[in-house]
VOGU-3710 file (C-alpha; in Angstrom, 3 decimals, decimal comma):
1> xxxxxxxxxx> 0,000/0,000/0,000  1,076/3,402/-0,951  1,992/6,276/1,209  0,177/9,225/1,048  2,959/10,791/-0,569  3,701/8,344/-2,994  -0,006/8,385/-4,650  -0,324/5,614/-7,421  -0,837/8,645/-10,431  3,032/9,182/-10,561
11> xxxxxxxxxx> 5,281/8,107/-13,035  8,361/6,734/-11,194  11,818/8,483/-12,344  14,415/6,282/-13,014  16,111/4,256/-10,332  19,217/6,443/-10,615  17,398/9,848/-9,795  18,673/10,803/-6,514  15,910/10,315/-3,708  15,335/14,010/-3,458
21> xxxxxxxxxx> 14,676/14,409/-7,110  12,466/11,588/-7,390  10,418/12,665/-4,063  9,478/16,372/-6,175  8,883/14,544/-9,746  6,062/12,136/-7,967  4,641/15,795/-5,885  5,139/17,556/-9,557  3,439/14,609/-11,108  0,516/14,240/-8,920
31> xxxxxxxxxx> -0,034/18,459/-8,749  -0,593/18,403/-11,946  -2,887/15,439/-12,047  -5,107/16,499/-9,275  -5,691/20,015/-10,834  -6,515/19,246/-14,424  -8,965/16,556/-12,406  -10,063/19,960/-10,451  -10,442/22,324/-12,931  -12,706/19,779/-15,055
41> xxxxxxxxxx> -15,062/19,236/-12,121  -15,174/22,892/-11,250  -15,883/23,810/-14,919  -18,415/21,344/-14,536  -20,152/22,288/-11,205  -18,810/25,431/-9,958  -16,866/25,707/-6,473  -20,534/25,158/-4,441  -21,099/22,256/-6,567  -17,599/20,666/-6,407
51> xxxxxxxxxx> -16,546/18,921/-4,076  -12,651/17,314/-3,250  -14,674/13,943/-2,794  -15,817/14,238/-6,880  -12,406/15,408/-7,702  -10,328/12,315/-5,920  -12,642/10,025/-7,559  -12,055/12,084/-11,369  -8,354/11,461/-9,834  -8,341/8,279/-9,597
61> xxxxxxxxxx> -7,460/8,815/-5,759  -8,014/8,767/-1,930  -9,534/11,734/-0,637  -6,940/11,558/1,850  -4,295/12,165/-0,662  -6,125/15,348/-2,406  -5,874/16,746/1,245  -2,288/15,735/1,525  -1,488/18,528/-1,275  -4,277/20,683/-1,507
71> xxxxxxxxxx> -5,590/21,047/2,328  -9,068/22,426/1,387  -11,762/22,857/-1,282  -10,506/26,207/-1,777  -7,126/26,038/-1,535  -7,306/23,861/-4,793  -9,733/26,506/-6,689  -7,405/29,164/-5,948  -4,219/27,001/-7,596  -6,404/26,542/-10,607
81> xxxxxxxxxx> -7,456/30,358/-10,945  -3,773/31,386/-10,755  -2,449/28,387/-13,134  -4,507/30,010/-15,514  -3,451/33,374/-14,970  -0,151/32,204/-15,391  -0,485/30,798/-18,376  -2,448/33,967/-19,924  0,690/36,092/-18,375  2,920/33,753/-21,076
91> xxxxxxxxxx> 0,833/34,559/-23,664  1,144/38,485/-23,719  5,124/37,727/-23,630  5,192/38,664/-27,288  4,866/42,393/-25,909  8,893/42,565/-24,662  9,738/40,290/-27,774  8,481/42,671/-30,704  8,927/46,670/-30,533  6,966/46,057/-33,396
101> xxxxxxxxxx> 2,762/46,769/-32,364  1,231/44,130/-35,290  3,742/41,703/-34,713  3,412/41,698/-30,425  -0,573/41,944/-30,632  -1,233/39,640/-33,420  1,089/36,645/-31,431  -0,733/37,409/-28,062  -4,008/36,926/-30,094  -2,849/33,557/-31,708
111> xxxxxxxxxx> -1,327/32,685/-28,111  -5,027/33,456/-26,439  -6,637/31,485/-29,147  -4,240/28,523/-28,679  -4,836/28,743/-25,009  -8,786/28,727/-25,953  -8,599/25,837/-27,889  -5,609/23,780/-25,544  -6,946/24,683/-22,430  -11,261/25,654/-22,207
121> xxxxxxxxxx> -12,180/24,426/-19,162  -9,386/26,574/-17,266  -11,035/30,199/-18,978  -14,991/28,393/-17,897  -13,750/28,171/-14,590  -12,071/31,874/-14,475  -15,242/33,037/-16,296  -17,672/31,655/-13,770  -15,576/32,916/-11,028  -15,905/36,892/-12,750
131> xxxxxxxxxx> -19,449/36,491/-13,456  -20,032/35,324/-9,514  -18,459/38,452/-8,557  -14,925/37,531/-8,181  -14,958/36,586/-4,463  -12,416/34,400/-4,015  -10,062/36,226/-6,362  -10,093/40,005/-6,142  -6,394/39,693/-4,755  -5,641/38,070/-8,282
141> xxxxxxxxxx> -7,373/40,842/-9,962  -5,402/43,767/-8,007  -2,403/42,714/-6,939  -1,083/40,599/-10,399  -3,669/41,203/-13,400  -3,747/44,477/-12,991  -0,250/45,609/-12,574  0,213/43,385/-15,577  -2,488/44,740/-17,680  -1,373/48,703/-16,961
151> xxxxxxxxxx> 2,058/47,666/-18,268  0,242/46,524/-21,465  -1,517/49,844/-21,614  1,567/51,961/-21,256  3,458/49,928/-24,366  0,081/50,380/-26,683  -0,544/53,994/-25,718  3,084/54,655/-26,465  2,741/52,540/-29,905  -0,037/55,396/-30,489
161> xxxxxxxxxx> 1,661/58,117/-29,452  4,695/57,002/-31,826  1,825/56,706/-34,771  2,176/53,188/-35,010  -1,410/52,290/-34,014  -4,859/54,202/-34,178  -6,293/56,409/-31,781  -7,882/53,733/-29,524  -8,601/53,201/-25,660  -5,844/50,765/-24,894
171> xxxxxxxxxx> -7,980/49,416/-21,803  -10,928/49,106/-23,655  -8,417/47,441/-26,889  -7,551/44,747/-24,147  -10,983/43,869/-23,099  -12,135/43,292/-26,437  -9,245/40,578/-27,358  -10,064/38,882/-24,397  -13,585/39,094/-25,054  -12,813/37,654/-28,692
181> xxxxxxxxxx> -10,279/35,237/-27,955  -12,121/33,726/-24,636  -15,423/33,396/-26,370  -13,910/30,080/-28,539  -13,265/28,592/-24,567  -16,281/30,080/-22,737  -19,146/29,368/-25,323  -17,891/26,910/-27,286  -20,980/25,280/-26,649  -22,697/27,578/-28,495
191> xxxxxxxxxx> -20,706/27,713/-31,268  -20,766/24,358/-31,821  -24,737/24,251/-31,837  -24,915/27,243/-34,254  -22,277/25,609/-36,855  -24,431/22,602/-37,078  -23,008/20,354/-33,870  -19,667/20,586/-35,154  -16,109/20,994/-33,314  -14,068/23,305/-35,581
201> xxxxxxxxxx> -11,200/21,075/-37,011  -7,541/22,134/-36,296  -7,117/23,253/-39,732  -10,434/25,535/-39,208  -9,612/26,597/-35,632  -6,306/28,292/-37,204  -8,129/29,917/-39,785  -10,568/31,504/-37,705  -7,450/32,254/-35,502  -6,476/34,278/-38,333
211> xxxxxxxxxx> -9,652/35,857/-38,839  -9,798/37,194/-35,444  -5,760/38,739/-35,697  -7,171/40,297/-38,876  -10,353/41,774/-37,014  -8,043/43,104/-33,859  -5,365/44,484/-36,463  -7,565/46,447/-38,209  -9,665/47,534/-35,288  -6,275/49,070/-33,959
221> xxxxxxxxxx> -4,744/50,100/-37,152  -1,843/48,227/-37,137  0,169/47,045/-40,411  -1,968/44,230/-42,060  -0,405/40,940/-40,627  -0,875/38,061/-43,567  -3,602/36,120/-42,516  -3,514/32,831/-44,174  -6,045/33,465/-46,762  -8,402/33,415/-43,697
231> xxxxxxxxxx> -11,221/34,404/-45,545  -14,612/32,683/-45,402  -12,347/30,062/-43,506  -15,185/29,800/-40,353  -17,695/28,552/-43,141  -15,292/25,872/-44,577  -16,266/22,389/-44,566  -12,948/21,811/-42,222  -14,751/20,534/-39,598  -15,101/17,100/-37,776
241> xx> -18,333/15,354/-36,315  -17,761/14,743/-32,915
//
């Protein structure tokens, strides 16, 4: 029988790996595993409706070893919430990598998208948390994603100032890609239902990528990007039946 720190979800390193090492690949390893679990059932049911009990059972695992890493319920949703923060900080990183305003904001758009399509259940459970009010992460919202997000604003309004971009509210510029980009996560439900009960195919999802760079390009005014030949892409028979 296991020890609660040895949970049976781990992938043992090789027998060479010094203890130490192997000890933090098995916590890595089961991290990981118990918060994908997590942020399935709390896309599914919300934080009232989860419970750790439904996500060690997704897991595979004793509730006693949830506990072990995650002590609480909410301890757990908060890890999720700022894993996916995280990951949406990575995305903008194309803003220090280009000086160049179309280049930066159209990979932060494909990035998003990506994200969207890689990772849904992570923006439904940030989503729900917003549209609740934000209660268990206003801290997130002040202390990290805004900070971030008013660096963002200083490098577009200089890009504007420099007469690289159009004349636009940089805050309200920001909004409106997340808005875009999110939507493919958050309703993809609906989307699905209105194309017919189709998932976009890979080779459609990039094209409508494309699309939506085009869209946020122009809305700001930056230097056409080339789009792939996006065009009429979201219609295209490059879907799959699910």
């Amino acid at each position: 029988m296991k020890s609660d720190d040895t949970p049976a979800v781990a992938t043992e390193p090789e027998a060479s790996t010094p203890p130490r090492r192997r000890k933090a690949h098995i916590r890595h390893s089961n991290e990981a595993h118990l918060l994908a679990c997590a942020e399935a059932v709390f896309a599914e049911r919300g934080l009232d409706g989860a419970s750790t009990a439904m996500i060690a059972e997704r897991a595979g695992l004793p509730k006693a070893n949830l506990h072990y890493y995650f002590p609480t319920k909410l301890d757990l949703y908060r890890r999720v919430l700022e894993d996916v923060f995280e990951e949406w900080h990575r995305a903008a990183d194309t803003f220090e990598s280009s000086d160049d305003p179309a280049d930066a904001i159209a990979g932060y758009v494909r990035a998003k998208m990506a994200l969207s399509r890689r990772r849904p259940l992570g923006s439904k459970v940030w989503a729900n948390e917003i549209i609740h009010g934000a209660t268990h992460m206003q801290d997130i919202l002040t202390d990290r994603v805004k900070p971030w997000m008013e660096t963002r604003i200083t490098m577009i309004d200089d890009w504007i100032e420099r007469g690289l971009l159009a004349r636009v509210d940089a805050r309200t510029f920001l909004f409106t890609i997340w808005a875009l980009t999110q939507h493919f996560a958050d309703f993809d439900a609906q989307i699905q239902a209105l194309a017919g009960k189709r998932a976009l195919s890979k080779k459609a999802f990039e094209a409508t990528t494309e699309e939506v760079v085009a869209l946020v390009l122009r809305a700001c005014g930056a230097s056409p990007v080339d789009a792939g030949d996006a065009s009429g892409a979201v219609a295209d028979s490059g879907t799959r039946r699910d």
